[in-house]
C-alpha positions as CSV (number, residue, x, y, z in Angstrom):
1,X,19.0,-24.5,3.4
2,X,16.2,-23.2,4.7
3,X,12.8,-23.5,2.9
4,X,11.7,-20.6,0.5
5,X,7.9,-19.0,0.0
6,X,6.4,-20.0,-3.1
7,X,3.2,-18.8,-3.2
8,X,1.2,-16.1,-6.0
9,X,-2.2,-14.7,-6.5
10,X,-4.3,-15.5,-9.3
11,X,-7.8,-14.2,-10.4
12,X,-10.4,-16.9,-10.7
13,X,-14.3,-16.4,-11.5
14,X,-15.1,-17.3,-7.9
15,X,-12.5,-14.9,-6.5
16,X,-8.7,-14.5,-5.4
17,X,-6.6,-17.1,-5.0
18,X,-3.6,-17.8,-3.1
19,X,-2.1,-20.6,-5.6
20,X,1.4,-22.4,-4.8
21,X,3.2,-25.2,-6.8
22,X,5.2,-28.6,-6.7
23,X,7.1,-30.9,-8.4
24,X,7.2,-34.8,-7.9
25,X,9.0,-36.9,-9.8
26,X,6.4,-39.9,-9.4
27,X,3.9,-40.5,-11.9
28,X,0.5,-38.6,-11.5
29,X,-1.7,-41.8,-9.5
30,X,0.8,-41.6,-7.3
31,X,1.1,-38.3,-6.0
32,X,-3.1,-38.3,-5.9
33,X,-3.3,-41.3,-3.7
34,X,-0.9,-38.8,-1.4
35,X,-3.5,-36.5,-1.6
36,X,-6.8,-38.1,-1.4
37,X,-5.8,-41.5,0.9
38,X,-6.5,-41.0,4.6
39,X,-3.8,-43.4,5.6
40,X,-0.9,-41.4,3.2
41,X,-2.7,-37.5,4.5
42,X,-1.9,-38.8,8.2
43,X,1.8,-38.3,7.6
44,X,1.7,-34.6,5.9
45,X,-1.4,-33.5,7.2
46,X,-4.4,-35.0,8.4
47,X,-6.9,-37.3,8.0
48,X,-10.5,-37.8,6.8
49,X,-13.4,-40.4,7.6
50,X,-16.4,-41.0,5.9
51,X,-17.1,-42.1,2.1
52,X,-15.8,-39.1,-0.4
53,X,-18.3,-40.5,-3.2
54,X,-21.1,-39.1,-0.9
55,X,-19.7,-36.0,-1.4
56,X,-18.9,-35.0,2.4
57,X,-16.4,-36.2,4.6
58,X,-15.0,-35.4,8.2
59,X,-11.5,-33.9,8.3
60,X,-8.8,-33.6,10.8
61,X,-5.5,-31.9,10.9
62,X,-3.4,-34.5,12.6
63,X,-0.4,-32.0,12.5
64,X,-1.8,-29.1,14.6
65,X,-2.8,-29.9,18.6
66,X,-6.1,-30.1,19.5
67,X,-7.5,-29.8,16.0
68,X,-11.3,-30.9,16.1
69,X,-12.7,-33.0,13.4
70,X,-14.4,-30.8,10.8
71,X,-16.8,-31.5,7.9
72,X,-15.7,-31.0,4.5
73,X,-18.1,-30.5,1.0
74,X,-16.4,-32.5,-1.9
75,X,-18.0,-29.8,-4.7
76,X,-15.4,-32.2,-7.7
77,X,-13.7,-35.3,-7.5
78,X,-11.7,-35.9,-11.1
79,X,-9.2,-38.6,-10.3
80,X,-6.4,-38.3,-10.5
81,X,-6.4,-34.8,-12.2
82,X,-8.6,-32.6,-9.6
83,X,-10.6,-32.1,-6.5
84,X,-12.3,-29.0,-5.0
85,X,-13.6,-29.1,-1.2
86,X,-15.0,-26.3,1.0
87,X,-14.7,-26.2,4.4
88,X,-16.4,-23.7,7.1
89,X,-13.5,-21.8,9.0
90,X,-15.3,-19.6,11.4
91,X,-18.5,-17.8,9.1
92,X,-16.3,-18.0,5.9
93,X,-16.4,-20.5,3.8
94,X,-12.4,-22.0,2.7
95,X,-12.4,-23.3,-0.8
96,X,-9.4,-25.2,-1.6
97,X,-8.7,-27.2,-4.8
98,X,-5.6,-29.8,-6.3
99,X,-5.0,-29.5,-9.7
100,X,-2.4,-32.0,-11.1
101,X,-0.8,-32.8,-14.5
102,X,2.1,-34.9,-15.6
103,X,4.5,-34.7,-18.2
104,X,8.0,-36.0,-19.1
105,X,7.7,-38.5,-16.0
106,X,6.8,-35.5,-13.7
107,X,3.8,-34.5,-12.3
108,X,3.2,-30.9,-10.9
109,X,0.7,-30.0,-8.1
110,X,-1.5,-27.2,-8.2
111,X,-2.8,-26.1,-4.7
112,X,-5.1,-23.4,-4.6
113,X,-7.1,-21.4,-1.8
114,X,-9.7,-18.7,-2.3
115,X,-8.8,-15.5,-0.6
116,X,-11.6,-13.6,1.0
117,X,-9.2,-10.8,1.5
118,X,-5.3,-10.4,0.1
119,X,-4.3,-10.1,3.7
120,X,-4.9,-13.5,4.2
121,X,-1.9,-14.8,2.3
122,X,0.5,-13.8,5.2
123,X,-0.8,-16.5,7.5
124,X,-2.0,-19.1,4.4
125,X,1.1,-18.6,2.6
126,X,3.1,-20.1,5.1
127,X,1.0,-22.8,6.4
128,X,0.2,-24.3,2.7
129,X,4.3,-23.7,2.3
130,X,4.5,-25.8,5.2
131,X,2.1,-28.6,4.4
132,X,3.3,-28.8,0.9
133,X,6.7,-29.3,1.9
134,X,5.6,-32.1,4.8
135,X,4.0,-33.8,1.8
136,X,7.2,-34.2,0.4
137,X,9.5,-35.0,3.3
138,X,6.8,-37.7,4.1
139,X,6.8,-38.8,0.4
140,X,11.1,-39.3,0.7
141,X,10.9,-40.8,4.1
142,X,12.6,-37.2,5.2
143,X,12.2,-35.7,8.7
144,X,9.0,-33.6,8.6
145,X,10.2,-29.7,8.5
146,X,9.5,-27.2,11.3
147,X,6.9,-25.0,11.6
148,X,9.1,-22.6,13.1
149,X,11.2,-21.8,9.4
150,X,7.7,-20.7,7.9
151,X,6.0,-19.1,10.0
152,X,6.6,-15.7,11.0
153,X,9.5,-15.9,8.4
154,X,7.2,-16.2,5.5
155,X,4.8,-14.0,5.9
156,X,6.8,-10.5,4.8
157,X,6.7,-12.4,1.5
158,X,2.8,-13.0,1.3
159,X,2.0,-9.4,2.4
160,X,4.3,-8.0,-0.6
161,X,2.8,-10.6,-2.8
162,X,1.3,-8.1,-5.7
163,X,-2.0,-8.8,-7.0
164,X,-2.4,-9.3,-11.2
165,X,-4.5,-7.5,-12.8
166,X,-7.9,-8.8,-13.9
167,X,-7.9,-9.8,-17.5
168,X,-10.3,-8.3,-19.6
């Protein structure tokens, strides 16, 4: 079966974001040590050096070729519930953040990136579709999927994504 775009937009006081979601049956510690230990990112996607209590590390996508270290800004650390980072791509700033909550033995991921424009979504739609589900291949022991089934296929989807209204 081949993998399926999950993404949707969501207004947030610091902008647009592109937000997707997962479910892990594991209890919540678990699926943040996943997330936030270098050793466990290296499988799904990258890695990071430095001490995060300082509130700046250096990141590395260890899933993408030539990838060069970047630094990253920890803005919150709220184990094992949420983290925010921002990250320089080009001029931009990227502002990514990991929500999670567990219930009934389950816990659900959050993962969110601000948009600077809703065009965006066709290439980070498919990429965070892609890194989300190489998290959990790498979680089951599972071959990692292929970038090839998310990207250009994908993409159609994030470019009719709709945008919600602003509440009032």
């Amino acid at each position: 079966m081949s993998p399926q775009p999950t993404g949707r937009f969501a207004h947030r006081p610091d902008g647009l974001y592109l937000l997707l979601d997962r479910l892990f049956a594991a209890p919540i510690e678990n699926v943040w040590f996943s997330l936030t230990n270098p050793h466990q990112m290296e499988n799904w996607i990258g890695t990071y050096t430095g001490q995060p209590t300082t509130g700046g590390v250096k990141f590395r996508m260890t899933s993408e070729p030539d990838a060069e270290w970047e630094y990253v800004t920890i803005l919150e650390c709220a184990p094992p519930h949420r983290f925010l980072v921002e990250s320089r791509e080009g001029i931009e700033k990227m502002r990514v953040f990991c929500h999670l909550t567990e219930a009934g033995g389950m816990t659900t991921l959050t993962l969110g990136q601000r948009l600077h424009e809703s065009k965006d979504a066709a290439t980070m739609g498919p990429g965070w579709d892609y890194y989300l589900d190489r998290l959990i291949a790498s979680r089951a022991g599972h071959a990692l999927p292929e970038w090839e089934h998310y990207y250009p296929a994908h993409s159609g989807y994030y470019k009719e994504l709709e945008i919600p209204a602003k509440s009032a």
